[in-house]
N, C-alpha and C positions, 0 to 999 in steps of 0.2 A: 360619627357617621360610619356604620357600617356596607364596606364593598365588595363584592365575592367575586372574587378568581374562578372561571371556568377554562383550565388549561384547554379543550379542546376548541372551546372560543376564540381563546386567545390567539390559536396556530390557525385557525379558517384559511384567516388572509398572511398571505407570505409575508415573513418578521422581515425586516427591515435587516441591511446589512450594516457592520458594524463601524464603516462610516456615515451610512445615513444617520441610524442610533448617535454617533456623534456630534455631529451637523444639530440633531433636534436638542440633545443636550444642551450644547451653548448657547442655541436658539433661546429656549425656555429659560435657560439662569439668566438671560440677558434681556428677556421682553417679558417674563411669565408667561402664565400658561393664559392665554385669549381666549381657546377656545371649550367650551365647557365640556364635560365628558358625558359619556350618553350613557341614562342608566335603565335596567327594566326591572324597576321593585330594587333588590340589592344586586344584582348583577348588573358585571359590568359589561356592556356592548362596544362601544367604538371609543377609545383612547388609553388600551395597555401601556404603550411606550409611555405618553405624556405621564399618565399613575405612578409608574414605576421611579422616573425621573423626578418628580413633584416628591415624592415620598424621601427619596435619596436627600434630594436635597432642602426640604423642610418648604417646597413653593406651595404658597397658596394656589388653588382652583377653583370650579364649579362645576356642579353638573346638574343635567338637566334630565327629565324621566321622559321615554318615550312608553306613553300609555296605549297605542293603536297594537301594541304585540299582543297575541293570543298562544300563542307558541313558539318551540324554537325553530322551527322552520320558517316562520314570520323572520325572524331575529335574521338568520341565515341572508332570507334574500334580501331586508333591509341593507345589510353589511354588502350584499354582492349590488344593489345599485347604487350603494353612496362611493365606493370603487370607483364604479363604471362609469361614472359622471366625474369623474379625477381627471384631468387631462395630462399627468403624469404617469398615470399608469402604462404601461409598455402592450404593447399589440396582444401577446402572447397572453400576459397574464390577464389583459380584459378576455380575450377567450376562453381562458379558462376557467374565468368565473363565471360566465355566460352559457358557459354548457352546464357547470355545476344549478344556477336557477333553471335551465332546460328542467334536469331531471327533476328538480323540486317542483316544476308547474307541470311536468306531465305525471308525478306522482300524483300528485293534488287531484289533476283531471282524471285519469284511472279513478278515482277514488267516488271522484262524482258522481262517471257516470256509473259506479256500482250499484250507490245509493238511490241513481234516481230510479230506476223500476220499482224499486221499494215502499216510495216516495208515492209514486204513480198509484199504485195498489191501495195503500192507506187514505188516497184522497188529501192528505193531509201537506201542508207547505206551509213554511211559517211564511209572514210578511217581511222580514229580511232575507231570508232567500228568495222571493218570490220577485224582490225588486233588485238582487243583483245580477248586474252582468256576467253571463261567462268570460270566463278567460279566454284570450283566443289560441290557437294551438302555437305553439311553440315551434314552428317549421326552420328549417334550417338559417332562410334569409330573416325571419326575426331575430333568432338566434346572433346571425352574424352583425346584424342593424345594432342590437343592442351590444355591441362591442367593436361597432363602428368598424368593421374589417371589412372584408371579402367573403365571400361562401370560399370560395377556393382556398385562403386562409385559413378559415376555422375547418375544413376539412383536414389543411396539414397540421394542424392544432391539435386534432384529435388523435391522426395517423401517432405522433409521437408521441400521447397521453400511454396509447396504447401498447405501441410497439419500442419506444425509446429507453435505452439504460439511462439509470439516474444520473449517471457522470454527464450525457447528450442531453438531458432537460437541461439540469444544470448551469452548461455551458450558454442552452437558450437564453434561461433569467438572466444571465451575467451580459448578455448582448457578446458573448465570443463567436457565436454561429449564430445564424436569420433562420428565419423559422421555414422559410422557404427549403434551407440547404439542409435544415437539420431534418427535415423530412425525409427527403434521399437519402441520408445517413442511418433514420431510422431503421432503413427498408435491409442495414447489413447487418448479420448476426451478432448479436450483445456484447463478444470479448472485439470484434471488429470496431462496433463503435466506441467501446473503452481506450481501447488502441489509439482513433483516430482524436478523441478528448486529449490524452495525454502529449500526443506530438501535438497540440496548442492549433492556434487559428490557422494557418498553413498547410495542418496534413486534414483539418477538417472539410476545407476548400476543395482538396485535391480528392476525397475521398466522395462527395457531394458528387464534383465534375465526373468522375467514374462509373459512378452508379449513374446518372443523367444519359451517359455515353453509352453506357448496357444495353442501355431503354430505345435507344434510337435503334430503327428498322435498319437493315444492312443496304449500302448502296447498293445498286443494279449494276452489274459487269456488262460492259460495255462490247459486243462480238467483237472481232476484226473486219473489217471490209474479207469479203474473196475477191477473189482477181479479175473475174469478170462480172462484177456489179455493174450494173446498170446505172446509169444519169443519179432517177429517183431514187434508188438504194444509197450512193452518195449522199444524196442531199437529207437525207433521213439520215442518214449515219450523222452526216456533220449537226443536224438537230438539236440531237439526241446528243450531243457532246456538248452544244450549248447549255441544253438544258443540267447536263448533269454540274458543270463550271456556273451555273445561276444558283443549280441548288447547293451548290457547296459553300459560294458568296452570302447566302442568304442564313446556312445553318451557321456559319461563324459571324454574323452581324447577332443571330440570337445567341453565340454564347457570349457574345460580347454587351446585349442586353441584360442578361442573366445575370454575369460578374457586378455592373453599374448598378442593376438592383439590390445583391446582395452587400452591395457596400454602402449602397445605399439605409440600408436598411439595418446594416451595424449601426452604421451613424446614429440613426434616432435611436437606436437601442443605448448607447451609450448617454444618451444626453436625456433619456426619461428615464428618472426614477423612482421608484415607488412612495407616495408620500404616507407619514408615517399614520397609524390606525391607534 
């Protein structure tokens, strides 16, 4: 049987860390390989690790041809919904393959509607195009649906695709910083966020709460009474001092929301890992 290696295949989906890679080792010499590997023609699609592993160690396998591919882009977003459907996989990295099939379905759709004026002209449509559905557009909240998140999630998802040193991703996949904090971290100049990686989970926290702290509008200065204020001028002053003592109670119950989410949200970071491709 011949199977061919497409290194840039192989790396799509984030490799597995060199304890998972051990975990599925002992797994596999200990139960073989269950599940069959997925082929298109001699390419290989979904089960590098188990190959590599089976090969090492002389394991019998199987594999099975997925004939529905027409392309590699077919290939690509097959790999990005059998992901997506892992209930393993960690928040981050389903959004980031959720933005990766965005641009594949709005490539596709560009592409469509190019063709159809063309289409239109000729008169001509074949009966399988004629009987498929459009796709529908890729808007942000499908986006986020198929990766099970938040719009407000997959916006910091992207903030840090964009803006984040590798060291600040990084830290994300590893669950050292929530995607939440690592956003605000983003938002500091490259050798800043390097800086705040290296001082470990504690200067990243501190460097998040900073930037958060920026962002907040400046209290309102409070006058002084003068001396001969009126009744109402009193009683407006004392208000105004309630209110200022409500909103100060109120901004430190949200940072103290904020902190419980973001440890929250280590939490599952640590305890989902990516299962092996």
């Amino acid at each position: 049987m011949t199977i061919i290696i497409n290194d840039d295949l192989r790396s799509y989906i984030d490799p597995l860390t060199e304890d998972e890679f051990a975990a599925l080792e002992s797994s596999l010499l200990s139960e073989g390989c269950r599940d069959a590997l997925v082929l298109w023609g001699d390419l290989l699609v979904d089960g590098h690790n188990r190959y590599a592993i089976c090969r090492k160690h002389g394991i019998a396998f199987n594999t099975v041809q997925n004939t529905s591919f027409r392309s590699m882009e077919d290939v690509h977003v097959w790999m990005i919904d059998n992901h997506l459907g892992r209930r393993s996989v960690s928040d981050f990295q389903r959004g980031v393959l959720a933005l990766r099939k965005k641009e594949i379905m709005a490539a596709r759709q560009a592409q469509a509607r190019a063709k159809a004026p063309s289409a239109e002209l000729a008169g001509v449509e074949s009966a399988a195009e004629s009987s498929t559905q459009p796709e529908p557009p890729w808007t942000r909240e499908a986006v986020a649906r198929a990766a099970r998140i938040s719009s407000a999630t997959l916006g910091q998802i992207e903030k840090i695709q964009k803006t984040a040193a590798p060291e600040l991703v990084g830290a994300v996949k590893s669950g050292v910083i929530s995607i939440n904090a690592a956003a605000a971290v983003a938002s500091l100049p490259s050798e800043k966020q390097v800086a705040a990686v290296a001082g470990g989970k504690k200067e990243l926290r501190e460097a998040a709460r900073q930037v958060r702290e920026a962002r907040m509008p400046p209290k309102p200065r409070l006058e002084p009474l003068p001396g001969d204020a009126t009744p109402d001028q009193i009683e407006i002053h004392r208000l105004m001092q309630l209110v200022g003592t409500l909103t100060e109670e109120r901004d430190q119950l949200k940072k103290k929301v904020q902190r419980l989410t973001i440890a929250l949200a280590e939490e599952r970071g640590r305890q989902h890992a990516p299962e092996s491709h």
